[in-house]
C-alpha positions in Angstrom: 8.3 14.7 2.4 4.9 16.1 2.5 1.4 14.2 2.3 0.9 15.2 -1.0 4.5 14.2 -2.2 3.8 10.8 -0.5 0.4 10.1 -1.9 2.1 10.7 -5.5 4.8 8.0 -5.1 2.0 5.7 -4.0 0.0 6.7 -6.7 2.9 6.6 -9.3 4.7 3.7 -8.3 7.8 5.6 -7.3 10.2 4.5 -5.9 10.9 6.1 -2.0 14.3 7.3 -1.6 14.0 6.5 2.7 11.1 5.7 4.2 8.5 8.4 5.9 7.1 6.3 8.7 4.8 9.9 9.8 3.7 10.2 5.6 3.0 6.4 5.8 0.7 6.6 9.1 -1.4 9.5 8.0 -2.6 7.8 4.1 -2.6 4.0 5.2 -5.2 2.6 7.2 -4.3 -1.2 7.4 -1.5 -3.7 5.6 -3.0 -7.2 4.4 -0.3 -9.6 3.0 -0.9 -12.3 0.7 -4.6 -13.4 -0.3 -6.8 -16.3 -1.3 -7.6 -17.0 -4.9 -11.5 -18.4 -5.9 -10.1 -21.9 -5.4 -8.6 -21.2 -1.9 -5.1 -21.1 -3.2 -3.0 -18.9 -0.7 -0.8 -16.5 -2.7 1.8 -15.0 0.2 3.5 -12.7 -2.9 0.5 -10.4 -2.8 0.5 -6.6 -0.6 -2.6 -4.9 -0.4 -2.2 -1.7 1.3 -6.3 -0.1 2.8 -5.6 3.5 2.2 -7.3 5.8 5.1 -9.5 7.5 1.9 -11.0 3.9 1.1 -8.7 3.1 -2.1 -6.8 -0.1 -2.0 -3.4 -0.7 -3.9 -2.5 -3.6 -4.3 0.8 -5.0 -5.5 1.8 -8.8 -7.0 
């Protein structure tokens, strides 16, 4: 798989058909799971993934 074609299942919300671990190096900068809410609620359900460009995804 190339960058390109990795970026666009990110971007698309496709789903991978085996998992690139070199594609997945070179766009994501950092993993943060689960997250506080205004009221300090913890929510463990939440993926944010700190691409290397600066864009966050961020799944629920």
């Amino acid at each position: 798989m190339s960058l390109n074609q990795g970026l666009n299942k990110f971007k698309y919300n496709e789903i991978m058909q085996y998992f690139d671990k070199d594609v997945f190096e070179l766009i994501i900068e950092n993993v943060i799971i689960g997250e506080k809410d205004s009221k300090g609620k913890i929510n463990p359900r939440v993926i944010n993934f700190i691409l290397k460009s600066g864009n966050e995804l961020k799944y629920i």
